[in-house]
DOZALUM-896312 format. One record per residue (C-alpha): x, y, z. Coordinates in nm, 4 decimals, decimal comma, m for minus. Layout:
! residues N
PT         c1         c2         c3
PT          X          Y          Z
...
! end
This chain:
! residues 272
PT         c1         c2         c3
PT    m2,8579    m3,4398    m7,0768
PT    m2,6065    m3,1800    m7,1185
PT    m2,5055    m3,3106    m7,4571
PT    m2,8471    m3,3116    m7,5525
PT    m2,8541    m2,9340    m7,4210
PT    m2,5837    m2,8605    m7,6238
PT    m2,7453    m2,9828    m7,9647
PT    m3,0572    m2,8198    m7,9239
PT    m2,8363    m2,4645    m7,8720
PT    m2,6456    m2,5515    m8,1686
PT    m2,9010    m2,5970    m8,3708
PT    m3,0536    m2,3066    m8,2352
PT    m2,7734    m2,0828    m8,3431
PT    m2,7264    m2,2050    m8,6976
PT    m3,1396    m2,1550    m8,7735
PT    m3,0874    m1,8076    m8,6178
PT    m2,7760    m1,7375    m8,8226
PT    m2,9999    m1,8520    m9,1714
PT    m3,1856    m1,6395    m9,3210
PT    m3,1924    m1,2268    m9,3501
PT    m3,5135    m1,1840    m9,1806
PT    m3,6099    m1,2087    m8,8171
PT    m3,8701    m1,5037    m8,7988
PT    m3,9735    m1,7266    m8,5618
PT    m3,6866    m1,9409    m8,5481
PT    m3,4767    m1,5964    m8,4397
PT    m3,7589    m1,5330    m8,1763
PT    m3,7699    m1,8164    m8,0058
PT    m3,3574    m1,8721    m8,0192
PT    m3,3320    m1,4958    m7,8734
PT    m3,5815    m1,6065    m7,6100
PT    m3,4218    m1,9642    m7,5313
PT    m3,0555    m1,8190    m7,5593
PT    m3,1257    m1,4461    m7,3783
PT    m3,1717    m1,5859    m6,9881
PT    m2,8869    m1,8447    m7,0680
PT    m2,6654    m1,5500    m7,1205
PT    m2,8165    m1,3555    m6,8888
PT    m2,7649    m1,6583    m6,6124
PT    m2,3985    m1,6933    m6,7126
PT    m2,3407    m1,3204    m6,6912
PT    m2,4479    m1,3127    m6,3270
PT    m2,2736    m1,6101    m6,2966
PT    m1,9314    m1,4250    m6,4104
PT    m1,9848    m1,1739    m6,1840
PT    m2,0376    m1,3302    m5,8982
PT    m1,6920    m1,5087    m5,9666
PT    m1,5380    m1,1916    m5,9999
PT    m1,6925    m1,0147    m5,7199
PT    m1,6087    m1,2872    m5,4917
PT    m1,2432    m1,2788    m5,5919
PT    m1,1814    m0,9103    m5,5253
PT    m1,3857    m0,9572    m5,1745
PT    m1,1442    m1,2737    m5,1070
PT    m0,8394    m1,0361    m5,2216
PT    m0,9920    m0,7662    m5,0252
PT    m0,9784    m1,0160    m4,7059
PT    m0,6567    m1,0831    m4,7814
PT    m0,5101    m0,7138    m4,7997
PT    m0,7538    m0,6357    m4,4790
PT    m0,5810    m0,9294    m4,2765
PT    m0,2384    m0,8980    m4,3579
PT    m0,3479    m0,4903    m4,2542
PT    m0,4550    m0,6164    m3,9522
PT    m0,1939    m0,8425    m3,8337
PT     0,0605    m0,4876    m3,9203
PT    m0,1720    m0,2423    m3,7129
PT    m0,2148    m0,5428    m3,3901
PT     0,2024    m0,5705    m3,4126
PT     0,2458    m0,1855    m3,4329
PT    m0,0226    m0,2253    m3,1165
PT     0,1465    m0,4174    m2,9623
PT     0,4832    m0,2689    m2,9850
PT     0,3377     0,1047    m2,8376
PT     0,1881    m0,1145    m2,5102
PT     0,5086    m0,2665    m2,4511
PT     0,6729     0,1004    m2,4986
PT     0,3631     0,2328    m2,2877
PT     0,4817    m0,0715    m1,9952
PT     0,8397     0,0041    m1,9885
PT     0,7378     0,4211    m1,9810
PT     0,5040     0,3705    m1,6995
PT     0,7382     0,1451    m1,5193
PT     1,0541     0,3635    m1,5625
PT     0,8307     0,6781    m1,4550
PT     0,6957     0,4155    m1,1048
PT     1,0882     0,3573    m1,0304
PT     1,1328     0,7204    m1,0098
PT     0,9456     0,8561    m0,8270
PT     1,0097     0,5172    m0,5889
PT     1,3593     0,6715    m0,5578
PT     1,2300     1,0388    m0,5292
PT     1,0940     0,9696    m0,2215
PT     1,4092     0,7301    m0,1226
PT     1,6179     1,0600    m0,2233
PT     1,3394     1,3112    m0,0057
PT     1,4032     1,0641     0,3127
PT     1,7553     1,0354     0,2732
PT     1,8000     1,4282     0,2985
PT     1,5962     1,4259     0,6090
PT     1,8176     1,2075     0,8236
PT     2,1180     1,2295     1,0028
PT     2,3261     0,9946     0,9389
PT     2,4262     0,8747     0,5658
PT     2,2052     0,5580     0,5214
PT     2,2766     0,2120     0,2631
PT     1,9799     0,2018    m0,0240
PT     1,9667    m0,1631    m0,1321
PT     1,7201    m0,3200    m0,3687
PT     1,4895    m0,6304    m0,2836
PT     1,6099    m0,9080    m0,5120
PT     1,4171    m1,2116    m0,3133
PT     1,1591    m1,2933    m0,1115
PT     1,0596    m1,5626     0,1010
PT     0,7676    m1,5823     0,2538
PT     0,7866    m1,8561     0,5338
PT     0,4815    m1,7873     0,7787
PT     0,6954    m1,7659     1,1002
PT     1,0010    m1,6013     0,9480
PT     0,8917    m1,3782     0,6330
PT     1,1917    m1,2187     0,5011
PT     1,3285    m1,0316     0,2247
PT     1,6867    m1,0665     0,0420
PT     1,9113    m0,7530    m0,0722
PT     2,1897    m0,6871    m0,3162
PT     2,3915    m0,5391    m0,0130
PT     2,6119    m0,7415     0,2368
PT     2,9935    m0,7384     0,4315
PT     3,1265    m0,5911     0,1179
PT     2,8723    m0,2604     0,1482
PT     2,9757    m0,3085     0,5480
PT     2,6387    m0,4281     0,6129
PT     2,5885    m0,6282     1,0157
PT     2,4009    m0,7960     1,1434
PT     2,1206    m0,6125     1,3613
PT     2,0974    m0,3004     1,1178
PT     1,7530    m0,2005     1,0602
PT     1,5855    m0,1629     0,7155
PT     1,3676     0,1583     0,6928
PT     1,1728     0,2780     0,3699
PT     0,9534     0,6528     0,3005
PT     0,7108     0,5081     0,4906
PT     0,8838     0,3642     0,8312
PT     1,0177     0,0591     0,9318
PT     1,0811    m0,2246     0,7054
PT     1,2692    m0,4802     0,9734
PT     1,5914    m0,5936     1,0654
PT     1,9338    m0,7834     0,9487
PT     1,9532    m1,1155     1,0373
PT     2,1985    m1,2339     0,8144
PT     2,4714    m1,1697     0,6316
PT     2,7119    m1,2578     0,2916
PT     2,9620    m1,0619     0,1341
PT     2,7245    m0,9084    m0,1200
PT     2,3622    m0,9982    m0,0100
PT     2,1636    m0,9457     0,3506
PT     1,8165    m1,0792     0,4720
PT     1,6126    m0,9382     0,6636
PT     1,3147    m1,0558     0,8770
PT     1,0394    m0,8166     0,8345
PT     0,8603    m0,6357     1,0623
PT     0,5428    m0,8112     1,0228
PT     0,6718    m1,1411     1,0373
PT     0,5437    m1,3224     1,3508
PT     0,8795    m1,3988     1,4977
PT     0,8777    m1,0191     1,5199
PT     0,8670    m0,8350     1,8108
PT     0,9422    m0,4362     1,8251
PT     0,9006    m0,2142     2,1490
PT     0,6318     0,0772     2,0050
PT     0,4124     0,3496     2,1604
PT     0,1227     0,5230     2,0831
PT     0,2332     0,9126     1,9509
PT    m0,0152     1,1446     2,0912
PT     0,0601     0,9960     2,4576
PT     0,3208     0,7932     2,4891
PT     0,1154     0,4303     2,5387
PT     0,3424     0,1866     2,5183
PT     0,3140    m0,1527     2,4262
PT     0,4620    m0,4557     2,2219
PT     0,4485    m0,4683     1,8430
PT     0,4059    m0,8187     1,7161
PT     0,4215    m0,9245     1,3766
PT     0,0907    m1,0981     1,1932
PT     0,2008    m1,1765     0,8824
PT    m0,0557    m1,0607     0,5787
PT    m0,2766    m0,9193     0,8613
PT    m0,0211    m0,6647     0,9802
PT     0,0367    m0,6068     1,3530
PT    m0,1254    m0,6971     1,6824
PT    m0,0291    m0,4433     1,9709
PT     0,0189    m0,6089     2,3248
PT    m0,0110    m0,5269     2,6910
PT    m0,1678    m0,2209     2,6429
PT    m0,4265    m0,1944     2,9511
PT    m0,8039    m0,1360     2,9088
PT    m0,7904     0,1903     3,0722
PT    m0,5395     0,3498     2,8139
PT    m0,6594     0,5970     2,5593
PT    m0,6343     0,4437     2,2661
PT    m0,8579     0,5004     1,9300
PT    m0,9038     0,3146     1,5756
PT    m0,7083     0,6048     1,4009
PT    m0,4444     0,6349     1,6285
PT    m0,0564     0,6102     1,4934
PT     0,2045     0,3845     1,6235
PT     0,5661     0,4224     1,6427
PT     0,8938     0,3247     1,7584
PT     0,9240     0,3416     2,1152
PT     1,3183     0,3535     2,0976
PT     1,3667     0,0999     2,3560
PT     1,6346    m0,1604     2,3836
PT     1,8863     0,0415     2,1496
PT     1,7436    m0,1459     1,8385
PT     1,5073     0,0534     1,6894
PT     1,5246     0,4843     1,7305
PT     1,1819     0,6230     1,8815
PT     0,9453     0,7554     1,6678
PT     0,9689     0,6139     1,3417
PT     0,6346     0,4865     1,1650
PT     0,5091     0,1774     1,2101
PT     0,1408     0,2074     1,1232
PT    m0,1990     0,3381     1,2468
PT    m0,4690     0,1081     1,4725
PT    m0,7065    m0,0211     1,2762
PT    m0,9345    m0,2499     1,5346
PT    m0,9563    m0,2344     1,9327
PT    m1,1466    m0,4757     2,1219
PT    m1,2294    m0,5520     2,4841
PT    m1,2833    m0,8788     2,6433
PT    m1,4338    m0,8900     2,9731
PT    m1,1286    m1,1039     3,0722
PT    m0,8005    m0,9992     3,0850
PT    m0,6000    m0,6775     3,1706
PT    m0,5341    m0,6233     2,7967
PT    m0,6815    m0,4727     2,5121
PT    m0,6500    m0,6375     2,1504
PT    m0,5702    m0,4437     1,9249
PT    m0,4783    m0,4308     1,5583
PT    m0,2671    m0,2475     1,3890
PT    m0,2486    m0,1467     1,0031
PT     0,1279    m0,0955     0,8551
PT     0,2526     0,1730     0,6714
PT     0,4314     0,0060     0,4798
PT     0,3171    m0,2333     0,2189
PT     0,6054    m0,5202     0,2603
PT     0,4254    m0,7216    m0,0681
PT     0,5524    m0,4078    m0,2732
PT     0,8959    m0,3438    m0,1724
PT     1,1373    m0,2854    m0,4324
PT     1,3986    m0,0583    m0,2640
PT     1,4862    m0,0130     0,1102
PT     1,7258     0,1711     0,3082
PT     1,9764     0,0386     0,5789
PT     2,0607     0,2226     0,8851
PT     2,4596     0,1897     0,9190
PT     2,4770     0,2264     1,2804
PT     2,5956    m0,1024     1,4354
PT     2,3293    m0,1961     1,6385
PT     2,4765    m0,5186     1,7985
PT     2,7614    m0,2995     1,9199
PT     2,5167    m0,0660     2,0723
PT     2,3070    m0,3593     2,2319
PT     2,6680    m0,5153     2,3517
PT     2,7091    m0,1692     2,4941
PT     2,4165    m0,1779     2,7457
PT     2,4545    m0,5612     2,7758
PT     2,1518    m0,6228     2,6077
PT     2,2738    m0,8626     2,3641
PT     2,0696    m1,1462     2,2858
PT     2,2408    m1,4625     2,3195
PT     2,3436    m1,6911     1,9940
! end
């Protein structure tokens, strides 16, 4: 067929080129050859048109893969900025707290957690070489963190505050309620034998009560957050929200006073 096709243009072609004048064999070869040419014209084109948009996909790719890497490059910048900037003002307010005490306190960093229900603790890059004992309490901007339990030459954990084995003698500030702190893990603190007729409110802060030489009265240990009372029982149940959030810590600060010297002291040692 497309031999055949090809014959009949030849032949075509050679009546059209006989001849001076412009007959009817000329007519009907411009008329058979003109949408032939036309066809393969737009044909042409379209080849070439679709080559530069297949180059121009090309150069708009390889564009695209340079601007996503140079993206990519400013959020990691951006990451380490914003986390450089968090880490200072983290040890801003370390710095603030430190010029408020009186006595020269040990900044450690967190380098491990573990998070054992009954005994959540933390692990620091301080320990016997930094002069660290056990029974030193752990304190950050915003109040206590816990207290040493144990000790290497360059690393210390500490059982958190919150941690259920926890137990911490605390009062109410604006009268002097006392009462026992207990640790509840993730759900913060539970404050015992406080007595239904105390005045106590959701809102109310909670600190040290500085008794038993561990712990000095009146640092922060969080704010009530729930009260209720039970027909039975002496006690209210309350709940108390910490001021310090122990799934963040990155940095806290160690009290150097020897506290199992002081408890020794007063004979108030627990035994081992």
């Amino acid at each position: 067929m497309l031999i055949t096709l090809l014959l009949v243009v030849g032949l075509l072609l050679l009546a059209a080129m006989l001849g001076g004048r412009f007959g009817p064999p000329h007519q009907f070869t411009l008329d058979f050859i003109g949408p032939l040419q036309s066809a393969v014209t737009r044909t042409f084109s379209g080849i070439v048109n679709l080559k530069n948009d297949y180059v121009a996909l090309l150069n708009v790719r390889a564009e695209n893969k340079q601007l996503q890497a140079q993206i990519d490059k400013y959020l990691t910048e951006l990451g380490e900025y914003r986390e450089g900037y968090s880490t200072y003002r983290h040890l801003q307010e370390l710095l603030g707290l430190k010029d408020k005490l009186t006595f020269k306190p040990i900044a450690a960093r967190v380098v491990g957690k573990e998070p054992a229900y009954w005994y959540q603790t933390i692990v620091v890059d301080r320990g016997k070489k930094d002069d660290i004992l056990e029974g030193m309490i752990a304190f950050a901007p915003g109040g206590v963190v816990g207290q040493v339990m144990h000790t290497a030459d360059n690393y210390s954990k500490i059982l958190l505050a919150n941690a259920p084995s926890s137990a911490i003698d605390a009062m109410v500030q604006k009268n002097r309620t006392r009462g026992i702190l207990k640790g509840a893990g993730e759900k913060g603190f539970v404050l015992q034998y406080v007595l239904k007729t105390a005045d106590v409110e959701v809102g109310d802060f909670i600190v040290t009560a500085g008794i038993g030489g561990v712990f000095p009265a009146g640092m922060p240990l969080g704010k009530i957050s729930k009260i209720e009372k039970k027909q039975r029982g002496m006690f209210q149940e309350i709940e108390v929200e910490p001021h310090i959030d122990f799934q963040k810590l990155e940095y806290v600060l160690l009290d150097p006073t020897d506290r199992k010297a002081v408890l020794d002291s007063m004979n108030l040692s627990p035994a081992r």
